[in-house]
DRENBALUM-720639 format. One record per residue: residue in three letters; y, x, z of N, C-alpha, C in turn; residue number from 1. Coordinates in pm, 1 decimal, decimal comma. Each point is the difference from the previous one (the first is absolute). Last residue first. Layout:
N
ZADO; rest; n.v; n.u; n.w; ca.v; ca.u; ca.w; c.v; c.u; c.w; nr
ZADO; ALA; Y; X; Z; Y; X; Z; Y; X; Z; NUM
...
% end
This chain:
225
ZADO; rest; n.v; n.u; n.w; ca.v; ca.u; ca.w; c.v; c.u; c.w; nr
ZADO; UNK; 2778,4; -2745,9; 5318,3; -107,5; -88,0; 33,0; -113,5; 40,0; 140,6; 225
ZADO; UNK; 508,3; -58,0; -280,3; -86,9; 107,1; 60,1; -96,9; -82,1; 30,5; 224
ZADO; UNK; 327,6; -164,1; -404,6; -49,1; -29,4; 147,2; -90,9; 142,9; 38,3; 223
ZADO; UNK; 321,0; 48,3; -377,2; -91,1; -65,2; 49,3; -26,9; -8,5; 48,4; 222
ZADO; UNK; 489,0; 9,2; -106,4; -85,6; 47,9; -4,5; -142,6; -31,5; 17,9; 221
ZADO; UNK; 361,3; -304,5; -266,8; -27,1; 56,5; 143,0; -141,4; 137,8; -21,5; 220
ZADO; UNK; 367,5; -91,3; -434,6; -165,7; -50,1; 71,4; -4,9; 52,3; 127,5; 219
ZADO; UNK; 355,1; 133,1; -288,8; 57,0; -95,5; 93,5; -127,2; -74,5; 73,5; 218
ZADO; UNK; 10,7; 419,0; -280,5; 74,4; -22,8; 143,3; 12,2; -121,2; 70,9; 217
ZADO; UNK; -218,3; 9,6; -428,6; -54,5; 63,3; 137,5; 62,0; 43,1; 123,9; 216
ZADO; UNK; 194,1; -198,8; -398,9; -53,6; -62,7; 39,7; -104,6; 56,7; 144,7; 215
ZADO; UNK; 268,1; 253,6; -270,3; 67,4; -84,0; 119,3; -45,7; -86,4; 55,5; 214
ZADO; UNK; -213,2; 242,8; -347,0; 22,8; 62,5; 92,7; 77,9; -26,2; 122,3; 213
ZADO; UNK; -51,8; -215,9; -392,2; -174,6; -8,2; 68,7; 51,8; 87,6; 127,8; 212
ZADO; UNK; 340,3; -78,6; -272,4; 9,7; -128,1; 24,4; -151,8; 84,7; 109,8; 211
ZADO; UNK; 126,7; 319,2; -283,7; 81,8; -18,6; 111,3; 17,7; -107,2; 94,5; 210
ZADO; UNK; -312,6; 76,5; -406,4; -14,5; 40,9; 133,8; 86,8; 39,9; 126,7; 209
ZADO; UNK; 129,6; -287,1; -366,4; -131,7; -48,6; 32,1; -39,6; 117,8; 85,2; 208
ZADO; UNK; 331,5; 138,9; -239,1; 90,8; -91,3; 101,6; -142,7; -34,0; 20,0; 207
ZADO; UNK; -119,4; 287,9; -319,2; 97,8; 9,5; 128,4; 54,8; -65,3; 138,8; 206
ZADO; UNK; -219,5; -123,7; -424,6; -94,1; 24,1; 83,4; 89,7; 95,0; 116,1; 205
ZADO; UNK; 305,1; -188,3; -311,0; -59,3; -59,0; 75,5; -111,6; 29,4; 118,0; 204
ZADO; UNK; 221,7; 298,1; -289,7; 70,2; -52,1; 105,1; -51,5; -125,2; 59,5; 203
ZADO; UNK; -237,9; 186,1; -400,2; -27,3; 132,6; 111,2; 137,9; -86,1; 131,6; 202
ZADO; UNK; -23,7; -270,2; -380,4; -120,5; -26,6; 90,4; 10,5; 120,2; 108,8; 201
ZADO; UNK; 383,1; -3,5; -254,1; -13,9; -96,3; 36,2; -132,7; -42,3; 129,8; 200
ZADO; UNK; 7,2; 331,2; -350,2; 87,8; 64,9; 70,6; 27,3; -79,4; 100,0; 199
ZADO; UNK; -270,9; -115,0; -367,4; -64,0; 68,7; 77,4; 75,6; 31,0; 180,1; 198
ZADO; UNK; 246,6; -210,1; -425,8; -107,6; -114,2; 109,5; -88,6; 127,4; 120,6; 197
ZADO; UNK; 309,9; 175,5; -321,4; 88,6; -25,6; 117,5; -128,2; -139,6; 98,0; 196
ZADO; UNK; -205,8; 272,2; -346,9; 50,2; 124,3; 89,4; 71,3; -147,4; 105,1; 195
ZADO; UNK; -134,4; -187,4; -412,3; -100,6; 31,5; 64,2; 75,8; 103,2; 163,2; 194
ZADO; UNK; 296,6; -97,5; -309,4; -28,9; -93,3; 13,3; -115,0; -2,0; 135,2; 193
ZADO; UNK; 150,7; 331,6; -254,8; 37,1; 31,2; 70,0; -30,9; -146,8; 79,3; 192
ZADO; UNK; -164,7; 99,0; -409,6; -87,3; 50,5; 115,6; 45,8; -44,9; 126,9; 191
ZADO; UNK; 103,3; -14,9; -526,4; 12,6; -167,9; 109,8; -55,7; 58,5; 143,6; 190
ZADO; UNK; 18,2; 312,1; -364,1; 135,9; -34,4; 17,1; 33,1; -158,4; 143,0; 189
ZADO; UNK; -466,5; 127,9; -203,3; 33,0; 100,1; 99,8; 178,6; -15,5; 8,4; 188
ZADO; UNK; -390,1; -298,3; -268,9; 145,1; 65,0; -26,2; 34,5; 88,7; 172,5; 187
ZADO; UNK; -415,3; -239,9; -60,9; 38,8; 21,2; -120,6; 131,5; 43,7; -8,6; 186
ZADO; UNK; -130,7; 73,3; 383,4; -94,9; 14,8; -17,0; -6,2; -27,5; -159,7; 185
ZADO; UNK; 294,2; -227,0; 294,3; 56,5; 142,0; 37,1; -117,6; 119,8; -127,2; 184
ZADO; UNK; -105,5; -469,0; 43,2; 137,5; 4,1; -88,2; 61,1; 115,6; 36,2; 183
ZADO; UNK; -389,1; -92,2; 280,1; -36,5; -24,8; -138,2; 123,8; 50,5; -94,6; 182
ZADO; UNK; 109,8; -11,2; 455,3; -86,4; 134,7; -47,0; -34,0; -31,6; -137,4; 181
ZADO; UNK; 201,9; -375,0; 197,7; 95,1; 142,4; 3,2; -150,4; 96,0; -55,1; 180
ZADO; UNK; -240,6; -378,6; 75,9; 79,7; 14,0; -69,7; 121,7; 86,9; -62,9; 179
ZADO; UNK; -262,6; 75,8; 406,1; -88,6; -55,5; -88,3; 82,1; 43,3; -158,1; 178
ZADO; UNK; 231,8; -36,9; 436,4; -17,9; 138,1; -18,4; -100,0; 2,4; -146,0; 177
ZADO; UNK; 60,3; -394,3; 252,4; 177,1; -21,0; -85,7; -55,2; 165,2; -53,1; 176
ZADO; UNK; -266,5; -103,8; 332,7; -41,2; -99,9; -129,0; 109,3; 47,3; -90,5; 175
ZADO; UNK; 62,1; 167,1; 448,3; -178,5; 70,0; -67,8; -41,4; -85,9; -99,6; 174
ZADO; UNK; 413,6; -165,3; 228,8; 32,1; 134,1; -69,4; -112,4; 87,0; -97,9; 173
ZADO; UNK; -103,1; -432,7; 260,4; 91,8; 29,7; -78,6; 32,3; 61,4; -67,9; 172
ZADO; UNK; -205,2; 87,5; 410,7; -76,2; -51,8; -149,2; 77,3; -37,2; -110,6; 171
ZADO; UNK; 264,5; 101,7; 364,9; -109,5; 147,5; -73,3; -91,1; -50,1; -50,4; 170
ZADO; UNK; 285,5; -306,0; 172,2; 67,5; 53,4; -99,7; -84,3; 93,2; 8,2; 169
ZADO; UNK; -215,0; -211,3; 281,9; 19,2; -106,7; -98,7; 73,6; 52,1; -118,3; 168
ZADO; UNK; -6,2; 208,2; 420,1; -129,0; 19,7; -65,5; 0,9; -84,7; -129,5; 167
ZADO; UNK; 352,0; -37,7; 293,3; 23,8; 97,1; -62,0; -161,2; 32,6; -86,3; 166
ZADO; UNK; 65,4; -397,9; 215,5; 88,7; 6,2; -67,9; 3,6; 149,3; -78,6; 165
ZADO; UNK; -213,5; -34,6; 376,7; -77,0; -59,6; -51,0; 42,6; 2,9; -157,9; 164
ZADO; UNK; 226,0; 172,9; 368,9; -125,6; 93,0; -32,8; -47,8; -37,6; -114,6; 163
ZADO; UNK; 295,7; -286,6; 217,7; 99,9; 100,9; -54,2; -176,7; 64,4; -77,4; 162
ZADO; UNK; -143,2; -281,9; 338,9; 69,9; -87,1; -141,5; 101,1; 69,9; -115,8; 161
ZADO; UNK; -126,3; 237,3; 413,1; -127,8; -49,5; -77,9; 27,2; -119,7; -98,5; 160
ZADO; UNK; 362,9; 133,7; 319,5; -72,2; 133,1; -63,3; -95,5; -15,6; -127,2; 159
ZADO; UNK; 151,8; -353,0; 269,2; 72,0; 61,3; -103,2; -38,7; 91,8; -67,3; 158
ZADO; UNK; -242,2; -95,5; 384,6; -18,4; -124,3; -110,9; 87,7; 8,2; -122,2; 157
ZADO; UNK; 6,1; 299,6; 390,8; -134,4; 46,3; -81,0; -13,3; -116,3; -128,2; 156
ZADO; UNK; 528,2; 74,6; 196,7; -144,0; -17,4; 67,3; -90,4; 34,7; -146,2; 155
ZADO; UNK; 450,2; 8,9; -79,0; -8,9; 35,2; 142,8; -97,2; 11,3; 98,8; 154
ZADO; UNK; 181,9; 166,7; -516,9; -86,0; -114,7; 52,1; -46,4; 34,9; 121,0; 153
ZADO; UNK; 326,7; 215,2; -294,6; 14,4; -95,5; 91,6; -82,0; -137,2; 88,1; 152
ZADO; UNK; -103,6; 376,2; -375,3; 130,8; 62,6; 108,2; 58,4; -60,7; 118,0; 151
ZADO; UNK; -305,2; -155,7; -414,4; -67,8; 80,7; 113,7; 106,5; 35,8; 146,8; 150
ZADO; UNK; 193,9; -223,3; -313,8; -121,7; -154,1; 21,9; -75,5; 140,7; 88,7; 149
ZADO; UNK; 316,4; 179,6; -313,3; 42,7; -60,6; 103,2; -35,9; -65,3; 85,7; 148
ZADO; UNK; -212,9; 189,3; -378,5; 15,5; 132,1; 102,5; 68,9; -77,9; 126,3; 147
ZADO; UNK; -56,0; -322,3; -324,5; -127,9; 108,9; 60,9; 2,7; 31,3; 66,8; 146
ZADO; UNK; 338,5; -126,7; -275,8; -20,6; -75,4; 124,7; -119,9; 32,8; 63,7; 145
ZADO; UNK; 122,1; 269,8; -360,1; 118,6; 12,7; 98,5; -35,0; -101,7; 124,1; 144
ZADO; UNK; -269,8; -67,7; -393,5; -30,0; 186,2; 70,8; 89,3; -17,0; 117,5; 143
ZADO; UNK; 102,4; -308,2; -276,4; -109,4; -43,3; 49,5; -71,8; 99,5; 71,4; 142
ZADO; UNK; 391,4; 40,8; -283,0; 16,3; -86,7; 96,8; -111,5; -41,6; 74,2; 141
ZADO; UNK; 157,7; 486,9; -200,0; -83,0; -90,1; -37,7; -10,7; -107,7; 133,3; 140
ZADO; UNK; 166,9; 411,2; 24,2; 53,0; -97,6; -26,7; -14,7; -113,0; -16,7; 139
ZADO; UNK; -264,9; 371,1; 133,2; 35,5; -106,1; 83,9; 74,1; -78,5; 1,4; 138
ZADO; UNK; -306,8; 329,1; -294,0; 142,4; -73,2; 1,9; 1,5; -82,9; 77,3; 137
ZADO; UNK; -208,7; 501,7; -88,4; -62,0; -121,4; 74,8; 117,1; -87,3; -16,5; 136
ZADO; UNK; 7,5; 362,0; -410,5; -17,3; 1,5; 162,5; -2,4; -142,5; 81,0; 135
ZADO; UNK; -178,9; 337,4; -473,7; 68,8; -160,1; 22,6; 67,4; 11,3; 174,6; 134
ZADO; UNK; -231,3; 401,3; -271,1; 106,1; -70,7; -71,4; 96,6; -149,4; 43,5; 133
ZADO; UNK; -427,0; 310,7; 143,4; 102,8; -41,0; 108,1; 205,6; -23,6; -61,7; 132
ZADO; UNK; -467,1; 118,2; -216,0; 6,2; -90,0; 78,6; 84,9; -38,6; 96,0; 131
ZADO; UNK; 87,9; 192,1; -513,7; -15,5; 68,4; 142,6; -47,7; -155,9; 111,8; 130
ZADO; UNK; -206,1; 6,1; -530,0; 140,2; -25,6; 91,6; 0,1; 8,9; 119,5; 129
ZADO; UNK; -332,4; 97,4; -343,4; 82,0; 93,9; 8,2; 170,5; -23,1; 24,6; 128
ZADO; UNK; -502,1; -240,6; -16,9; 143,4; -25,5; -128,5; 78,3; 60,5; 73,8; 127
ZADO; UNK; -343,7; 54,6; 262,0; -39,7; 64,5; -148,7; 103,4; -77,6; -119,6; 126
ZADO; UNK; 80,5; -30,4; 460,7; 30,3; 163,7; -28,1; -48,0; -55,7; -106,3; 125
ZADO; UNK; -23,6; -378,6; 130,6; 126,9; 50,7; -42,7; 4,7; 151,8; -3,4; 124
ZADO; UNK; -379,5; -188,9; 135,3; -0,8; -58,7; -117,6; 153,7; 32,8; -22,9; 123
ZADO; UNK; -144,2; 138,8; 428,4; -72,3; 67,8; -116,4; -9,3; -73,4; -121,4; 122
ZADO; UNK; 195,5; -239,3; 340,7; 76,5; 134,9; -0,2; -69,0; 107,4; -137,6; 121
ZADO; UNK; -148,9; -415,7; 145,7; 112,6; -23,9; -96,4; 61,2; 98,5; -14,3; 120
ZADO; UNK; -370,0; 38,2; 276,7; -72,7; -20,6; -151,3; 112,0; -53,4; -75,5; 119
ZADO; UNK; 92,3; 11,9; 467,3; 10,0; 164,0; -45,6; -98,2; -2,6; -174,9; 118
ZADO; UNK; 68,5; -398,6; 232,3; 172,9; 94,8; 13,5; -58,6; 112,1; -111,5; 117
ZADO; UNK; -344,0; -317,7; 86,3; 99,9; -33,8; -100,6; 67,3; 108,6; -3,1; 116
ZADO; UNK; -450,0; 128,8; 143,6; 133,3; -4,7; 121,6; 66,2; -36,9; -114,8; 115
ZADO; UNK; -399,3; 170,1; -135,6; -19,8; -156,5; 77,7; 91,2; -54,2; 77,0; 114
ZADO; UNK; 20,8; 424,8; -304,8; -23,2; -123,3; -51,4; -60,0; -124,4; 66,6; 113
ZADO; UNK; 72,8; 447,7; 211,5; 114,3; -26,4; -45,7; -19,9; -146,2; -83,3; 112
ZADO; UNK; -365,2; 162,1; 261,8; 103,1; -91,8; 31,5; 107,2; -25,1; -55,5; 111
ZADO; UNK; -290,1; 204,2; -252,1; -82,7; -138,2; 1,7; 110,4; -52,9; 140,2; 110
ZADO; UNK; 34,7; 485,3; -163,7; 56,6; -137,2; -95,9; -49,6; -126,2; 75,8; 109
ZADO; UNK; -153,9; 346,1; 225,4; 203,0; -8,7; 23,8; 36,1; -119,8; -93,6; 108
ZADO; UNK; -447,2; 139,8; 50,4; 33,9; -139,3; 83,2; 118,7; -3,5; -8,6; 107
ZADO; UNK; -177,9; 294,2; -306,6; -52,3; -96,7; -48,3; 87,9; -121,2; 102,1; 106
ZADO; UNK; 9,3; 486,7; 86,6; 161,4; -84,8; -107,5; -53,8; -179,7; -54,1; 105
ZADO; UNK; -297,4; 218,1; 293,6; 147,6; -34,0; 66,7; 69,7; -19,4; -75,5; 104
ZADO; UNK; -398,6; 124,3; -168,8; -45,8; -89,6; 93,2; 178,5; -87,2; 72,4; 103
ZADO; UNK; -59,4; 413,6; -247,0; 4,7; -102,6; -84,6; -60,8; -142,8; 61,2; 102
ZADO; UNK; -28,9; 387,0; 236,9; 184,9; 1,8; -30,9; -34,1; -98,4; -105,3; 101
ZADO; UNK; -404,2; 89,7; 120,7; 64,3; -24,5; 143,8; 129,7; -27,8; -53,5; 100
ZADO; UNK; -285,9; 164,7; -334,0; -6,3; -72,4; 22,8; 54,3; -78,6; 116,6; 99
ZADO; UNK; 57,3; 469,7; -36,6; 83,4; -97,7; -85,1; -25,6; -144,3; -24,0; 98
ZADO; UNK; -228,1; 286,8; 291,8; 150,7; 17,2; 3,3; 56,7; -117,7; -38,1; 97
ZADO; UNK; -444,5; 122,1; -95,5; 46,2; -78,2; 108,8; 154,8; -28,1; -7,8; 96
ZADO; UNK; -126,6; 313,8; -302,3; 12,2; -164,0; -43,4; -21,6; -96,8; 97,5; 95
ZADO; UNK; 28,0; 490,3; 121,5; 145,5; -50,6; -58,6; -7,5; -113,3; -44,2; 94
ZADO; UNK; -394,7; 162,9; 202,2; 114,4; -31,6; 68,8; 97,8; -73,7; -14,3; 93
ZADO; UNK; -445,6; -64,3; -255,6; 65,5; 130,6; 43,3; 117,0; -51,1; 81,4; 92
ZADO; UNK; -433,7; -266,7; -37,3; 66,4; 2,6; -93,6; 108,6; 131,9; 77,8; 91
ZADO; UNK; -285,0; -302,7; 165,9; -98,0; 122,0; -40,8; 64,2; 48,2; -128,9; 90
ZADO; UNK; 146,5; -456,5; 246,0; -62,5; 128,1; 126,0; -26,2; 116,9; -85,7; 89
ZADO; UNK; 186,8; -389,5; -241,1; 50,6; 125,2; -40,4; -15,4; 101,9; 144,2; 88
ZADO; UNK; -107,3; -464,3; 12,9; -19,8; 35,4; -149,8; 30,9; 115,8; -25,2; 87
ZADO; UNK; 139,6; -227,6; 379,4; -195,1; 78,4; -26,5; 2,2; 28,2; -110,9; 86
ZADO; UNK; 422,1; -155,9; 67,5; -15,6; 127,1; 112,7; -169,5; 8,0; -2,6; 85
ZADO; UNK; 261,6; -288,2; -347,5; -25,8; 12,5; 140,3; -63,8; 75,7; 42,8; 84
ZADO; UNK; 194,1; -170,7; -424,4; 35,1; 128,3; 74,9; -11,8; 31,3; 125,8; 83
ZADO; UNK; -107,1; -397,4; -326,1; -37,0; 182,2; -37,4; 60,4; 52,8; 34,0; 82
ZADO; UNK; 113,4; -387,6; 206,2; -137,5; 14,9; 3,1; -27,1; 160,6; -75,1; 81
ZADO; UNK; 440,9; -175,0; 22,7; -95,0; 69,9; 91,5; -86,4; 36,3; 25,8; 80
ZADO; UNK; 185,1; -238,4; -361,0; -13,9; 127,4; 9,6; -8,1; 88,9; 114,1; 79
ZADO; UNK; -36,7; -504,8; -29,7; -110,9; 84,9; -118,4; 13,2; 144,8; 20,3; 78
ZADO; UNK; 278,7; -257,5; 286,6; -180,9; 35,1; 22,9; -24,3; 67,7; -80,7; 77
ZADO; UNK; 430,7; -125,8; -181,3; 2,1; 130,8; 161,7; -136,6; 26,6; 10,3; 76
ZADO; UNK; 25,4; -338,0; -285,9; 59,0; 145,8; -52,2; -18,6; 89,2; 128,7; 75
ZADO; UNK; -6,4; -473,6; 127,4; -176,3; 50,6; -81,4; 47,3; 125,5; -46,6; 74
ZADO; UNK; 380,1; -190,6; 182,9; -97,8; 47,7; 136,8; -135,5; 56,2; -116,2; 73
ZADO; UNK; 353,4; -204,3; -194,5; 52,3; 131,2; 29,9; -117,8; 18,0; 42,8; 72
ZADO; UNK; -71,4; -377,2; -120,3; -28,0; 132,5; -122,1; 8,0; 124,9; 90,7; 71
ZADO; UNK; 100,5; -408,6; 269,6; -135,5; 4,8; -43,8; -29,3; 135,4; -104,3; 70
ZADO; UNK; 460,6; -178,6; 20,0; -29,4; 116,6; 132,0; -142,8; 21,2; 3,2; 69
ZADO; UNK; 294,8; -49,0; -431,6; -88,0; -39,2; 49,6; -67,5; 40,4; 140,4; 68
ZADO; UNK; 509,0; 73,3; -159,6; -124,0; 8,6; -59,1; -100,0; -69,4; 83,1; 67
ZADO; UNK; 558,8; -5,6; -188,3; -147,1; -106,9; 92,6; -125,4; 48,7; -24,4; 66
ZADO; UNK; 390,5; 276,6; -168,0; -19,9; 8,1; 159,1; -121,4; -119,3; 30,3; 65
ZADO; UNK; -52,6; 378,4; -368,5; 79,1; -164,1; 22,6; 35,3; -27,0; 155,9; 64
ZADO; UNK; -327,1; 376,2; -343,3; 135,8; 13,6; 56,0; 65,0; -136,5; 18,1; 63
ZADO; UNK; -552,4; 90,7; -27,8; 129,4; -47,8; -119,7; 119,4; -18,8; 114,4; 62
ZADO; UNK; -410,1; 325,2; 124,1; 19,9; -102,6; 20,2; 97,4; -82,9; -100,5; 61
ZADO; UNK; -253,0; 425,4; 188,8; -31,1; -23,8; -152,2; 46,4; -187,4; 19,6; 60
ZADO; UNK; 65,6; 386,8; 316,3; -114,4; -137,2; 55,6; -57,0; -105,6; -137,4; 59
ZADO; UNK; 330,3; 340,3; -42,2; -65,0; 102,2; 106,0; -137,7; -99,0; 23,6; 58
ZADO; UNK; 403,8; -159,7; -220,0; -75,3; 90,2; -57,6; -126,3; 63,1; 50,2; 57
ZADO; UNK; 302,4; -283,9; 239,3; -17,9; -34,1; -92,7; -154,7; 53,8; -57,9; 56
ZADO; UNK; 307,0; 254,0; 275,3; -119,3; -87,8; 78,5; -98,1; -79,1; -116,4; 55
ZADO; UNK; 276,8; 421,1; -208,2; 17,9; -84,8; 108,2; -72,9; -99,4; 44,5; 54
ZADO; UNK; -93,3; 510,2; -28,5; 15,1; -130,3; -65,4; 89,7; -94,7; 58,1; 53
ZADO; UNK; -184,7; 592,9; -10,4; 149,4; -120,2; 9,3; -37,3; -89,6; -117,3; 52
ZADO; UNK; -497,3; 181,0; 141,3; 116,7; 63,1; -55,8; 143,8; -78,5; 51,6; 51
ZADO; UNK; -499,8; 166,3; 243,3; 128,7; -127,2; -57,7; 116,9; 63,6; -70,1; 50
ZADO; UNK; -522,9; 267,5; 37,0; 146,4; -10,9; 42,9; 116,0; -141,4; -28,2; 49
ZADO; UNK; -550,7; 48,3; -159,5; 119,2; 38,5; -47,0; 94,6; -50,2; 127,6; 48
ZADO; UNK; -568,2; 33,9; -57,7; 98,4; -33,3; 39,0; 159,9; 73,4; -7,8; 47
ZADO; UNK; -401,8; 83,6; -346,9; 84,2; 56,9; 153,7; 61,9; -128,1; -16,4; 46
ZADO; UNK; -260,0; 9,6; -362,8; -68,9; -77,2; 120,0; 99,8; 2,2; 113,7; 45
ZADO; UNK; -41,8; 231,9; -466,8; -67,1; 15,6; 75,5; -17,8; -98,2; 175,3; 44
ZADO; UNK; 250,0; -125,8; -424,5; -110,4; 110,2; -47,2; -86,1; 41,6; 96,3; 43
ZADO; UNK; 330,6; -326,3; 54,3; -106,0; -47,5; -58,8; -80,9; 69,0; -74,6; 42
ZADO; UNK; 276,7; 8,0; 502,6; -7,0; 62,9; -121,4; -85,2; -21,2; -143,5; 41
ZADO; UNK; 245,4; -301,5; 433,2; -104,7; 62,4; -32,0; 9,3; 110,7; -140,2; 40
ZADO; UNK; 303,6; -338,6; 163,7; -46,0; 59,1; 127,9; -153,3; 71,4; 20,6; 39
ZADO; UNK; 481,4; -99,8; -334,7; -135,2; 0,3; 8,0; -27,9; 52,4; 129,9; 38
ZADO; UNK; 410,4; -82,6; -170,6; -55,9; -106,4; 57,2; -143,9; 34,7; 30,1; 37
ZADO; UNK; 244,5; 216,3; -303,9; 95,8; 49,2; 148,7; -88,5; -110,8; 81,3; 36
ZADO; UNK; -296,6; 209,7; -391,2; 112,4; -76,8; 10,9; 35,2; 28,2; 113,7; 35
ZADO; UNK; -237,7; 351,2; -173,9; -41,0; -46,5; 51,9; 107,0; -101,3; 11,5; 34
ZADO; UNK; -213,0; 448,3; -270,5; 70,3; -113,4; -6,3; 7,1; -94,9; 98,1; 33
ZADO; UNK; -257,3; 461,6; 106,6; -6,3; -100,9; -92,5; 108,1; -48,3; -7,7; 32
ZADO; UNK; -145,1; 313,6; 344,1; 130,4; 5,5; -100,7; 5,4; -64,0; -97,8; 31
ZADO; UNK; -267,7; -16,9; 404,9; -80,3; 107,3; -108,3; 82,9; 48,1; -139,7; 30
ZADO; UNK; 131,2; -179,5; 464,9; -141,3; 70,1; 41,7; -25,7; 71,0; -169,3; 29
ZADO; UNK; 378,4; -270,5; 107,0; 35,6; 86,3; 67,9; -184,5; 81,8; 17,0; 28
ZADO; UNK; 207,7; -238,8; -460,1; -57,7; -15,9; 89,1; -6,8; 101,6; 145,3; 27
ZADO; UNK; 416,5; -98,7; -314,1; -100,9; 78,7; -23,7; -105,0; -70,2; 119,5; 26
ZADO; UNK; 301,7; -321,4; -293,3; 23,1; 140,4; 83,4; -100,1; 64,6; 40,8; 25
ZADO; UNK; 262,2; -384,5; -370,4; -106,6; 60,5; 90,3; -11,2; 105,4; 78,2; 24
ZADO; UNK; 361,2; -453,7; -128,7; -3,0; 154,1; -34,2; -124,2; 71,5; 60,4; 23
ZADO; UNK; -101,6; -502,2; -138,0; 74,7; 66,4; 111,6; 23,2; 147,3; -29,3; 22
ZADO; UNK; -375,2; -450,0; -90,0; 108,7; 72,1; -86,7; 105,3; 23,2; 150,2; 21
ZADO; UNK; -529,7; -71,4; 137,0; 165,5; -112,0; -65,4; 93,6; 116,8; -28,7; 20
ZADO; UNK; -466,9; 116,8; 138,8; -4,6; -19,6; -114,0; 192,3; -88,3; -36,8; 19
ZADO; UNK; -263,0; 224,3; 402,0; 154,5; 43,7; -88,7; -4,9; -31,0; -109,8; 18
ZADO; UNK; -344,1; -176,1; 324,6; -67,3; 116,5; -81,5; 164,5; 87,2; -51,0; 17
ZADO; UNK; 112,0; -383,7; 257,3; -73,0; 99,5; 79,4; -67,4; 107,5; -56,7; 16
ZADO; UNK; 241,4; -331,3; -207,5; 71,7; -24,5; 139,3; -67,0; 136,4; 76,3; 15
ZADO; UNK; -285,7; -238,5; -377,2; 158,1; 53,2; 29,5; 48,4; -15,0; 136,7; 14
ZADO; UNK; -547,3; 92,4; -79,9; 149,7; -139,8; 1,6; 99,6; 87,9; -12,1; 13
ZADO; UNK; -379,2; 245,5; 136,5; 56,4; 5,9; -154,1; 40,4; -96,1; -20,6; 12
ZADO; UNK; -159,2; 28,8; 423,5; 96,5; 120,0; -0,8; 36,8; -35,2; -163,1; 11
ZADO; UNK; -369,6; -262,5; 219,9; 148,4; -67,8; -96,2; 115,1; 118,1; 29,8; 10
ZADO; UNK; -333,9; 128,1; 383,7; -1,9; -156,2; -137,4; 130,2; -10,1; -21,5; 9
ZADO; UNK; 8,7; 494,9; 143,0; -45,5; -183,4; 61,9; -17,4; -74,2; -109,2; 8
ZADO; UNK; -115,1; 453,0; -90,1; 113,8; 10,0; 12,7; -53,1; -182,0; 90,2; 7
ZADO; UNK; -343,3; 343,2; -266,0; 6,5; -74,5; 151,4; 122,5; -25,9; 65,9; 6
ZADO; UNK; 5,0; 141,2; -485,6; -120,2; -155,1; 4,4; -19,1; -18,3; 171,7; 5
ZADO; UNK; 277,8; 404,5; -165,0; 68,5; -150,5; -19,2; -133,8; -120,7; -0,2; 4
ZADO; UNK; -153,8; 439,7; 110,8; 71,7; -32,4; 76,2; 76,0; -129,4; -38,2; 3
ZADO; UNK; -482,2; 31,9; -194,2; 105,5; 56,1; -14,8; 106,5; -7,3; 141,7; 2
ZADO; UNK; -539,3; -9,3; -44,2; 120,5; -85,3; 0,0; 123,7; 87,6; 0,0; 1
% end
């Protein structure tokens, strides 16, 4: 048996043999061709080093913000699975190694793409508008009574009818992000669109843990027992 024939099941899928189009690079064990995505070598088998992706990419996913949370999660498994730590007991150091570091860029993407904020954040670096192009608008008449509805709510019942209200505009915001992205996504001139809703939600989930956090001040302590 060859070394590329004892690689994990389905090492020669894309995504993992380096078969998907991409500037190629050298294999780190035998110097072959090897895509930036590949997590395998499809000449000889080495487990390959992570290359710079972005999450997207990295989890072989279609760039959008509504993705499939069921998908996200099967991508992540799938590629954990060929890279779990028995599979490579009797294997050399350095592809321990490296299988281990492609294990983490694997989970870095999979939270960055299960957290809206930060999966709107990595969809505006790749239309190459600064994320921090927009800033939080508390002008905004409905933002503004928010922040005001937390600030002054005198008991746990305000508080929590304020809380409630504010959870209501971060879904909101995690729908309105859908669309903005689509039309940022055929025309990138419309991005900023996308940026000032994002910019919006990052101040809300704000004020929501400033609401959770007052809220715990104001919960009696717990009984001793």
């Amino acid at each position: 048996m060859t070394r590329s024939d004892s690689g994990p099941p389905g090492s020669r899928n894309g995504g993992i043999s380096g078969s998907l189009a991409g500037d190629l690079e050298p294999c780190a064990l035998c110097g072959g061709p090897v895509a930036p995505r590949a997590l395998f070598c499809h000449a000889c088998g080495a487990v390959q080093p992570p290359r710079p992706l972005d999450p997207f990419a990295r989890l072989g996913l279609e760039r959008r913000f509504d993705l499939d949370p069921a998908q996200l999660a099967r991508q992540h498994a799938g590629f954990a699975r060929a890279l779990a730590p028995e599979r490579f007991a009797a294997r050399s150091p350095r592809e321990q190694a490296d299988a281990k570091a492609q294990i983490q860029a694997l989970d870095a993407a999979h939270e960055a793409l299960r957290d809206p904020v930060r999966r709107a954040h990595a969809l505006l670096a790749l239309l190459d508008l600064p994320t921090g192009a927009a800033d939080p608008d508390d002008t905004d008449e409905e933002t503004a009574a928010l922040v005001t509805a937390v600030a002054v709510a005198a008991d746990a019942a305000a508080l929590d009818r304020a809380a409630l209200d504010v959870g209501r505009r971060i879904e909101a915001c995690i729908k309105y992000l859908t669309p903005a992205f689509r039309k940022a996504q055929a025309d990138p001139s419309k991005a900023d669109a996308a940026a000032r809703i994002l910019a919006r939600l990052e101040r809300l989930e704000s004020l929501a843990g400033e609401a959770a956090a007052r809220r715990a001040a104001l919960s009696p302590p717990p009984a001793s027992s």
